[in-house]
Chimera marker file (.cmm) of the C-alpha trace (Angstrom):
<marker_set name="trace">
<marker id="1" x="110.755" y="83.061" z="124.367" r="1" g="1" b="0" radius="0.5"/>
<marker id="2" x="109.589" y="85.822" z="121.731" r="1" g="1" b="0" radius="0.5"/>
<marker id="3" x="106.085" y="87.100" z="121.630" r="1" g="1" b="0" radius="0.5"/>
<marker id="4" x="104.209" y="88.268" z="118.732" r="1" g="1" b="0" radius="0.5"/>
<marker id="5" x="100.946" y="90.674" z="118.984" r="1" g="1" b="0" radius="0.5"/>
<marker id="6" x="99.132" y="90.647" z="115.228" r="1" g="1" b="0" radius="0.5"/>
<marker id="7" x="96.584" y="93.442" z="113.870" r="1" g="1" b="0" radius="0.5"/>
<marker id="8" x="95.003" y="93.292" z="110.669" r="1" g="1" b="0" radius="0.5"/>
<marker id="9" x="93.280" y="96.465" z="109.747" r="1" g="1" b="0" radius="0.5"/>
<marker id="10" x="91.462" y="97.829" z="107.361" r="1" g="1" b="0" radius="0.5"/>
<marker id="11" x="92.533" y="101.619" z="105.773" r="1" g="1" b="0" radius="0.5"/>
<marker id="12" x="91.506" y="103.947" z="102.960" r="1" g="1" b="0" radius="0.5"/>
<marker id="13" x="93.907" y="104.134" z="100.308" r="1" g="1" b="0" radius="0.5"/>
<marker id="14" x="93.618" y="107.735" z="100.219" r="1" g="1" b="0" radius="0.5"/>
<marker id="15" x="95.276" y="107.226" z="103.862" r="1" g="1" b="0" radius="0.5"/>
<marker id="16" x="98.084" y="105.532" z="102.991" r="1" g="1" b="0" radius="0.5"/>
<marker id="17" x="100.736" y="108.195" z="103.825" r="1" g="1" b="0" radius="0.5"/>
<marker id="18" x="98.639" y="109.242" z="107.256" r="1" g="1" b="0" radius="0.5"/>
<marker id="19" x="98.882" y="105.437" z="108.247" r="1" g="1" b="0" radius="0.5"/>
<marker id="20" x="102.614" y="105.509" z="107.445" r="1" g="1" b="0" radius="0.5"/>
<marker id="21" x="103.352" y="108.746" z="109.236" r="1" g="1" b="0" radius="0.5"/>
<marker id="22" x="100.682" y="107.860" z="112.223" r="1" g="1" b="0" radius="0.5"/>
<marker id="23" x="102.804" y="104.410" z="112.355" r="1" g="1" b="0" radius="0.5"/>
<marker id="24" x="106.079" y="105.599" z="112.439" r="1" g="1" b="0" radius="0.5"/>
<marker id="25" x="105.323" y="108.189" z="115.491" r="1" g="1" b="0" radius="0.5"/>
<marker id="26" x="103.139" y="105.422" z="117.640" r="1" g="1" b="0" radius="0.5"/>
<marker id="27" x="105.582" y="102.597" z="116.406" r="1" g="1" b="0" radius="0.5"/>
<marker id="28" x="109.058" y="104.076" z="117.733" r="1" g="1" b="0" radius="0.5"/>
<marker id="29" x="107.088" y="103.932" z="121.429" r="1" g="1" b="0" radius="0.5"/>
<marker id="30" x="106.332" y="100.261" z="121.247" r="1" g="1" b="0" radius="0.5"/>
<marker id="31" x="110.263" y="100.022" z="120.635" r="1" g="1" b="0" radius="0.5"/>
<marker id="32" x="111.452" y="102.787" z="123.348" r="1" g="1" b="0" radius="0.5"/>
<marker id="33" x="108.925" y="100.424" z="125.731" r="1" g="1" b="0" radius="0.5"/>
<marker id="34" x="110.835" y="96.822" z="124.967" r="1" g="1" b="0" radius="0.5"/>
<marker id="35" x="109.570" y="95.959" z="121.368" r="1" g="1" b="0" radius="0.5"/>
<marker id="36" x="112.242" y="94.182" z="119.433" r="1" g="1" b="0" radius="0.5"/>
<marker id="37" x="110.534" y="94.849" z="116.046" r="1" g="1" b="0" radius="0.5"/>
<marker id="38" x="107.548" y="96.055" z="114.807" r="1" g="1" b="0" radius="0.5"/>
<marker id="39" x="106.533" y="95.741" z="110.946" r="1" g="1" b="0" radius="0.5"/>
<marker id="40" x="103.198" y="97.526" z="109.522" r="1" g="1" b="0" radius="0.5"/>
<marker id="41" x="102.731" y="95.712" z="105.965" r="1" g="1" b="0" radius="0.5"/>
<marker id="42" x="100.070" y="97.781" z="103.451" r="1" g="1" b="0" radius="0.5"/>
<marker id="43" x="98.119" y="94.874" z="101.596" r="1" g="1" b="0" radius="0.5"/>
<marker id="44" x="99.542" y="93.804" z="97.858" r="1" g="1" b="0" radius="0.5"/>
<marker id="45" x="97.866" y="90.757" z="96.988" r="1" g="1" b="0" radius="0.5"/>
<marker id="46" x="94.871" y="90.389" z="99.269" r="1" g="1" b="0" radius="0.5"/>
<marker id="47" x="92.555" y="88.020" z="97.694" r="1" g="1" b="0" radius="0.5"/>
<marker id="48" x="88.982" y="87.459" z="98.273" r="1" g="1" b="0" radius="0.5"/>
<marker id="49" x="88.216" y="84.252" z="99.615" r="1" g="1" b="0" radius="0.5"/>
<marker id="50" x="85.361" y="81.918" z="99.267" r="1" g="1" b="0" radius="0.5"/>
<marker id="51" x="84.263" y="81.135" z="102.774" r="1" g="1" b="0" radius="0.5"/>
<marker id="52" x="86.255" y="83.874" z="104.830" r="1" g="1" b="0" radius="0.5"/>
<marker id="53" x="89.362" y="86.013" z="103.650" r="1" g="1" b="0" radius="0.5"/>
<marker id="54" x="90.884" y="89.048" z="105.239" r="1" g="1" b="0" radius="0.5"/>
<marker id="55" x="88.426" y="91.976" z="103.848" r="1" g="1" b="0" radius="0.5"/>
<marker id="56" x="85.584" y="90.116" z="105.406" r="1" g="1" b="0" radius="0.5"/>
<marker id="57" x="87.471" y="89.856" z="108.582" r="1" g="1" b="0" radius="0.5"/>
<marker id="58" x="87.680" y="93.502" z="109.377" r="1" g="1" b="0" radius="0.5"/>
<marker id="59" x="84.850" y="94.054" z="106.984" r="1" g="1" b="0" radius="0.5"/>
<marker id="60" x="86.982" y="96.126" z="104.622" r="1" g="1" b="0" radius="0.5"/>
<marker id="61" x="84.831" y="98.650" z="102.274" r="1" g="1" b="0" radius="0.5"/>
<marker id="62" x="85.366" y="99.316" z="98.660" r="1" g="1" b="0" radius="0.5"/>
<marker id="63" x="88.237" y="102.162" z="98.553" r="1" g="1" b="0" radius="0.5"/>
<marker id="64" x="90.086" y="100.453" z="101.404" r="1" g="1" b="0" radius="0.5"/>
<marker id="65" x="92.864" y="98.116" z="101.444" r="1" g="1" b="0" radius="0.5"/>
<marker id="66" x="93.982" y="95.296" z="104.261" r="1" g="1" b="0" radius="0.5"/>
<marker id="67" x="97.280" y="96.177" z="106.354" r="1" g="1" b="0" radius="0.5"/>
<marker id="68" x="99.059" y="93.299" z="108.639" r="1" g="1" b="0" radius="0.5"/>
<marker id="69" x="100.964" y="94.269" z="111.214" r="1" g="1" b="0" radius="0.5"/>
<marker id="70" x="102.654" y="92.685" z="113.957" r="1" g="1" b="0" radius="0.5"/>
<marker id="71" x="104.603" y="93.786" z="117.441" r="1" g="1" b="0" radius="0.5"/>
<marker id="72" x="107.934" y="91.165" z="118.246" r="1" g="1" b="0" radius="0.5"/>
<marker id="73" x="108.717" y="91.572" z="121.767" r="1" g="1" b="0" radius="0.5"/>
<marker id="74" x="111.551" y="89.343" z="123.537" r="1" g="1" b="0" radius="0.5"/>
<marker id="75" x="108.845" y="87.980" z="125.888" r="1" g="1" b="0" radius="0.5"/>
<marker id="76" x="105.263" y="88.256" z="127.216" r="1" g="1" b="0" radius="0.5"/>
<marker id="77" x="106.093" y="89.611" z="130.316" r="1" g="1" b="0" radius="0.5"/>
<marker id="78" x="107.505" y="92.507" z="128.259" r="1" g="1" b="0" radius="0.5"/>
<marker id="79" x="104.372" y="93.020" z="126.121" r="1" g="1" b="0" radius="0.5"/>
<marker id="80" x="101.942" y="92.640" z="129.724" r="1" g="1" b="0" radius="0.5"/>
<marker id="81" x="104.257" y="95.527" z="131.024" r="1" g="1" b="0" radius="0.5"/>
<marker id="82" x="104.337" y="97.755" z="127.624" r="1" g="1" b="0" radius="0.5"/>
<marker id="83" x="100.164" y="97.086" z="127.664" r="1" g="1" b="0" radius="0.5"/>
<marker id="84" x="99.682" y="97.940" z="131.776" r="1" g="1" b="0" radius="0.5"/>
<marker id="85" x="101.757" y="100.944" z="131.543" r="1" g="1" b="0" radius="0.5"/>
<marker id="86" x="99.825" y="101.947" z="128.016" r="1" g="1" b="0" radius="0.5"/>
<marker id="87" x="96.117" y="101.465" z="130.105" r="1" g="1" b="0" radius="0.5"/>
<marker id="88" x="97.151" y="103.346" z="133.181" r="1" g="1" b="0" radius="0.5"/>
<marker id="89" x="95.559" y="106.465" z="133.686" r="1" g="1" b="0" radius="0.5"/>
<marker id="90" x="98.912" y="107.668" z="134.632" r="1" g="1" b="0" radius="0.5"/>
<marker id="91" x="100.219" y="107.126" z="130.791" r="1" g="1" b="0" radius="0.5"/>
<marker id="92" x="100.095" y="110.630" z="128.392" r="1" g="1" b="0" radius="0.5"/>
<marker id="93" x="102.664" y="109.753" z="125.802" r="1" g="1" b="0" radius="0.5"/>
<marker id="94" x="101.335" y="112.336" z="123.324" r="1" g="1" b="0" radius="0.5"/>
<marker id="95" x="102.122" y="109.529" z="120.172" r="1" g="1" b="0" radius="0.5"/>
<marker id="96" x="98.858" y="107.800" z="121.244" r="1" g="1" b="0" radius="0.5"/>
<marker id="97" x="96.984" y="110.849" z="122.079" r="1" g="1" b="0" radius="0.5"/>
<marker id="98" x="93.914" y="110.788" z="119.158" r="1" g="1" b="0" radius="0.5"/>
<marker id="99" x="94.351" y="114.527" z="119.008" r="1" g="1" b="0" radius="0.5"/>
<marker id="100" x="98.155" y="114.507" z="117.999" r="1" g="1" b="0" radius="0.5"/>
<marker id="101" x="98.346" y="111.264" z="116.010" r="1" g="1" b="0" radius="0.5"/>
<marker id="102" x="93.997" y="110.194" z="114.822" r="1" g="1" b="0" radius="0.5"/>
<marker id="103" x="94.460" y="106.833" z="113.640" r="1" g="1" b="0" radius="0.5"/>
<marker id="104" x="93.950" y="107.271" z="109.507" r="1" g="1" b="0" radius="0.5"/>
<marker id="105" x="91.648" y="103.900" z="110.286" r="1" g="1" b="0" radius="0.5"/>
<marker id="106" x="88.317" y="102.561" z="112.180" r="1" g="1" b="0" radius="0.5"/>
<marker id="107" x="89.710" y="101.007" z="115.039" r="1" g="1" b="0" radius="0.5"/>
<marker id="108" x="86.621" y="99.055" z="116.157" r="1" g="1" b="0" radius="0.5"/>
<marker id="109" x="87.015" y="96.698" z="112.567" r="1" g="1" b="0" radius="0.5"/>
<marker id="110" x="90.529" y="95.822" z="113.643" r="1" g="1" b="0" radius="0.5"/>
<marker id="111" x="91.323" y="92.269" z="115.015" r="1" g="1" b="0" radius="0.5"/>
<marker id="112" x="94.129" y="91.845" z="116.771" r="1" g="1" b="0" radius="0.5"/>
<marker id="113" x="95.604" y="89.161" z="119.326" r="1" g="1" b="0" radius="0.5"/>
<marker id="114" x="98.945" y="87.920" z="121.484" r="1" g="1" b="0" radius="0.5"/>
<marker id="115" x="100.623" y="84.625" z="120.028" r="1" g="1" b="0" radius="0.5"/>
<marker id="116" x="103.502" y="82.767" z="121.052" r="1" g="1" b="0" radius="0.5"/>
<marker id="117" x="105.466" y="81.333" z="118.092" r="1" g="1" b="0" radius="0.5"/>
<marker id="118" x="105.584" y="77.650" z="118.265" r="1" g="1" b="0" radius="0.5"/>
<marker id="119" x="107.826" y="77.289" z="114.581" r="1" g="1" b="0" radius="0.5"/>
<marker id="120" x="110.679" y="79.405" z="113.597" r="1" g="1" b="0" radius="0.5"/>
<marker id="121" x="112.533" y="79.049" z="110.559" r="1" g="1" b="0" radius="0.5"/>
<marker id="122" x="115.351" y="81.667" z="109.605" r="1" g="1" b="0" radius="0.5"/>
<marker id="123" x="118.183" y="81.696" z="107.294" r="1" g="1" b="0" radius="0.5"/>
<link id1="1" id2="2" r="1" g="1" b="0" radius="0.2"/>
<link id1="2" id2="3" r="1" g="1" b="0" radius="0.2"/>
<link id1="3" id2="4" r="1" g="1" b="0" radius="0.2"/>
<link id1="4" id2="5" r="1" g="1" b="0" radius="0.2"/>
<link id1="5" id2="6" r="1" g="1" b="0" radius="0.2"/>
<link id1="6" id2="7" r="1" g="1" b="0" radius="0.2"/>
<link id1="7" id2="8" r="1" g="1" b="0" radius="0.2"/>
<link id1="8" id2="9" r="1" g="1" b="0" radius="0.2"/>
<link id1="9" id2="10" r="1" g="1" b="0" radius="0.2"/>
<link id1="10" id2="11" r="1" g="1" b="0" radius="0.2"/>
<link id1="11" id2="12" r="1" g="1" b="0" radius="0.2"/>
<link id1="12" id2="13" r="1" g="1" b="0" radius="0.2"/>
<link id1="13" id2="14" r="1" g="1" b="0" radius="0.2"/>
<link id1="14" id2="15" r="1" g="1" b="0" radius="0.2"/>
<link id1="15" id2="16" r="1" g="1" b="0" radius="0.2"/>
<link id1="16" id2="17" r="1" g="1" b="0" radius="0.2"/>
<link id1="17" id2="18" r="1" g="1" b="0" radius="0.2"/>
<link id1="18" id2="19" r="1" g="1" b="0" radius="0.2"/>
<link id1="19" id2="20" r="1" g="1" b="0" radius="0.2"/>
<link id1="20" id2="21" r="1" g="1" b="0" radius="0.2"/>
<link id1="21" id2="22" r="1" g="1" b="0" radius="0.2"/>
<link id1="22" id2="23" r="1" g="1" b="0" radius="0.2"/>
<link id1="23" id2="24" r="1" g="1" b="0" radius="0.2"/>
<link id1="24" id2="25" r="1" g="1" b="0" radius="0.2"/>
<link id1="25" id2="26" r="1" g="1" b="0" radius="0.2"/>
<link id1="26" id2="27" r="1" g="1" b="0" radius="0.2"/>
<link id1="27" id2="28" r="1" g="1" b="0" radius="0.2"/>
<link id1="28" id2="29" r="1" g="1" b="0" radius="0.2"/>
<link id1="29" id2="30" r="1" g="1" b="0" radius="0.2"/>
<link id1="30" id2="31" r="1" g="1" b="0" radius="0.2"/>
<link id1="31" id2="32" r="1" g="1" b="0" radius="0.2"/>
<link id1="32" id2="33" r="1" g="1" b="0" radius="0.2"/>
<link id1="33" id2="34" r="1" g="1" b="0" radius="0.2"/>
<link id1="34" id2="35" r="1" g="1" b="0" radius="0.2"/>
<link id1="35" id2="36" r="1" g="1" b="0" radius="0.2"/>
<link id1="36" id2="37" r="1" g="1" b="0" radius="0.2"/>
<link id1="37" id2="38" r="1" g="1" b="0" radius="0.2"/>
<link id1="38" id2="39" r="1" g="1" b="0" radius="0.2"/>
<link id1="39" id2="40" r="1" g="1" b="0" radius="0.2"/>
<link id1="40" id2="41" r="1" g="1" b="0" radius="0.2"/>
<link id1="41" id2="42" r="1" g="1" b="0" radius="0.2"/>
<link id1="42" id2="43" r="1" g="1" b="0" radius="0.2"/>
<link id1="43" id2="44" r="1" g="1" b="0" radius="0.2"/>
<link id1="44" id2="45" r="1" g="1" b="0" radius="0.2"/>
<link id1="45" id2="46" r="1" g="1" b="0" radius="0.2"/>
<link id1="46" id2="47" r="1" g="1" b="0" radius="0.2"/>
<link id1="47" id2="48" r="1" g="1" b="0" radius="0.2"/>
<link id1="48" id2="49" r="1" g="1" b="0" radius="0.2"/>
<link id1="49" id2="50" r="1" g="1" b="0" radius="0.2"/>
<link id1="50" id2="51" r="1" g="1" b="0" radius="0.2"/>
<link id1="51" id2="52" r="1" g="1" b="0" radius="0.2"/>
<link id1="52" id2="53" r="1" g="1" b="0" radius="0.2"/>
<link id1="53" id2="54" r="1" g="1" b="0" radius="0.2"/>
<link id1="54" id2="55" r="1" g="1" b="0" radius="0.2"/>
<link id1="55" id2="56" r="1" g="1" b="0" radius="0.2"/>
<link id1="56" id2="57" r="1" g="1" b="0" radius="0.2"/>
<link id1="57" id2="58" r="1" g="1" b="0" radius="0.2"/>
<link id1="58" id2="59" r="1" g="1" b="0" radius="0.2"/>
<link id1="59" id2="60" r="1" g="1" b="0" radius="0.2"/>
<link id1="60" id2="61" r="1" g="1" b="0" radius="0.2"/>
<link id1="61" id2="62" r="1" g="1" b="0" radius="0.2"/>
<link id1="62" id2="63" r="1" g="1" b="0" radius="0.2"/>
<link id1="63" id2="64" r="1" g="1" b="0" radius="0.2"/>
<link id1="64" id2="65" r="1" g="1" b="0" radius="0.2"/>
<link id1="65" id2="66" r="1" g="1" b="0" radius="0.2"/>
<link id1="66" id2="67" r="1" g="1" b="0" radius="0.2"/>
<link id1="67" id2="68" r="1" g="1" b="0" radius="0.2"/>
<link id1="68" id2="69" r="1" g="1" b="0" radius="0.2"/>
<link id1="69" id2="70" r="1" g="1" b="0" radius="0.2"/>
<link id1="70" id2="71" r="1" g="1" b="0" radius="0.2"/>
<link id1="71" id2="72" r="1" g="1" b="0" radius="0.2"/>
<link id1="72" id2="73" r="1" g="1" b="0" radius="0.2"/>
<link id1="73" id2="74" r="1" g="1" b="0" radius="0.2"/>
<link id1="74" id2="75" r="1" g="1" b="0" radius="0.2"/>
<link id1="75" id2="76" r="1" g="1" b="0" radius="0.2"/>
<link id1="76" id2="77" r="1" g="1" b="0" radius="0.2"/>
<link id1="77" id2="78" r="1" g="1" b="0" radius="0.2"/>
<link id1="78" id2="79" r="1" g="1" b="0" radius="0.2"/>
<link id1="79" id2="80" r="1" g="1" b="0" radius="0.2"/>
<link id1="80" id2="81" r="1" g="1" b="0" radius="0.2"/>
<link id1="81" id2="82" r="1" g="1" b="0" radius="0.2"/>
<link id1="82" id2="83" r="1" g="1" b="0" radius="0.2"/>
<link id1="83" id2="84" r="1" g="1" b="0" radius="0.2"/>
<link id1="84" id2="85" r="1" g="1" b="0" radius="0.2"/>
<link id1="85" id2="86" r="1" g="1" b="0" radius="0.2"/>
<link id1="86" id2="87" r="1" g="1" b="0" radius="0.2"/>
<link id1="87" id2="88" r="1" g="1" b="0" radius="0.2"/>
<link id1="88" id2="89" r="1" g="1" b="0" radius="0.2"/>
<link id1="89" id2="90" r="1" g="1" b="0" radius="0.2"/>
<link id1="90" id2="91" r="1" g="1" b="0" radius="0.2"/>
<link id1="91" id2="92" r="1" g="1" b="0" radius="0.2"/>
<link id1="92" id2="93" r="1" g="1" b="0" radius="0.2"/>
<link id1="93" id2="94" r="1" g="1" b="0" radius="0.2"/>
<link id1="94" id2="95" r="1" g="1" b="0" radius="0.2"/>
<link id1="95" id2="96" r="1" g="1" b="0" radius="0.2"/>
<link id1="96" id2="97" r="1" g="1" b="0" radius="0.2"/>
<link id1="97" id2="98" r="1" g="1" b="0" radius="0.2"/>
<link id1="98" id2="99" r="1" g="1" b="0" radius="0.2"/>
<link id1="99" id2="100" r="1" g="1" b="0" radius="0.2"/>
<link id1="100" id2="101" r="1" g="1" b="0" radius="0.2"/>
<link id1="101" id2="102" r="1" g="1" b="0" radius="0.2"/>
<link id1="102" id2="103" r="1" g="1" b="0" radius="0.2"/>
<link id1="103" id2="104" r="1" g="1" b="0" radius="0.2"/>
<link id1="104" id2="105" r="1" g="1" b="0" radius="0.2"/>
<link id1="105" id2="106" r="1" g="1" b="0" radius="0.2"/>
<link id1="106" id2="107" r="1" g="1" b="0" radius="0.2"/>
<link id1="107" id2="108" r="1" g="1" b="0" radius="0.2"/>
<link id1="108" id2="109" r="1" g="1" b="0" radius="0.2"/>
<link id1="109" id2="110" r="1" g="1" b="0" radius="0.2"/>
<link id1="110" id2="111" r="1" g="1" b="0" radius="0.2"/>
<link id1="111" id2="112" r="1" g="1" b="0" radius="0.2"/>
<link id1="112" id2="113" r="1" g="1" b="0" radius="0.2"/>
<link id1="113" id2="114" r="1" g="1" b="0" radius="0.2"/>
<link id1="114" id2="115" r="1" g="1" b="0" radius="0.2"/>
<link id1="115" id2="116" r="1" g="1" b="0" radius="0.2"/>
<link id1="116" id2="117" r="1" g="1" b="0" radius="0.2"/>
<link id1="117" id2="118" r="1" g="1" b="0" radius="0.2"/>
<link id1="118" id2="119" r="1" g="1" b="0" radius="0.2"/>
<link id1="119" id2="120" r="1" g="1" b="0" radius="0.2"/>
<link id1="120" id2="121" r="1" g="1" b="0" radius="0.2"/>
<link id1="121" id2="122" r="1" g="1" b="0" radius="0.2"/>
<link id1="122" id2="123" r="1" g="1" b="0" radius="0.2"/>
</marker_set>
């Protein structure tokens, strides 16, 4: 069964090109390491809510827009391996390295989390 790890972000929109380009080199890892798909969606219609909404989540500032991203992966165990090898003090892929690829973001406001799809619906 699939397995779906979800970030929601928040990014200046003066970053939007370094997100794109800081995606698309840490991205193609997650699919060299057993990712199916991964999709990094800059927000379009994000609206503010009246008891909690997605700016308040990652306590988004005025200049920066909410991204939603997710990870598909064929199956936990893949994700568990992708995450172990990613945490080892072996691991120096450079496309996670801060110095070659800073995240265009503040990392510490993200919330992110593993889910396991319980309702899918495709045409």
């Amino acid at each position: 069964m699939s397995y779906i790890d979800g970030f929601v972000i928040a990014c200046s929109e003066a970053n939007k090109q370094k997100f794109i380009d800081h995606a698309r080199t840490a991205d193609a890892m997650f699919i060299e390491m057993g990712a199916t798909r991964v999709v990094e969606c800059w927000g379009d219609d994000v609206p503010d809510g009246t008891t909690t909404d997605f700016r308040t989540a990652v306590k988004a500032e005025d200049g920066e827009v909410v991204l939603f991203s997710w990870i598909e992966w064929p199956d936990k165990a893949t994700r568990d391996k992708c995450y172990a090898l990613m945490m080892s003090p072996d691991f120096k892929d450079p496309r996670m390295d801060p110095i070659n690829n800073p995240m265009p973001f503040d990392g510490k406001r993200m919330i992110y989390g593993g889910f396991v799809p319980v309702v899918t619906l495709e045409k």
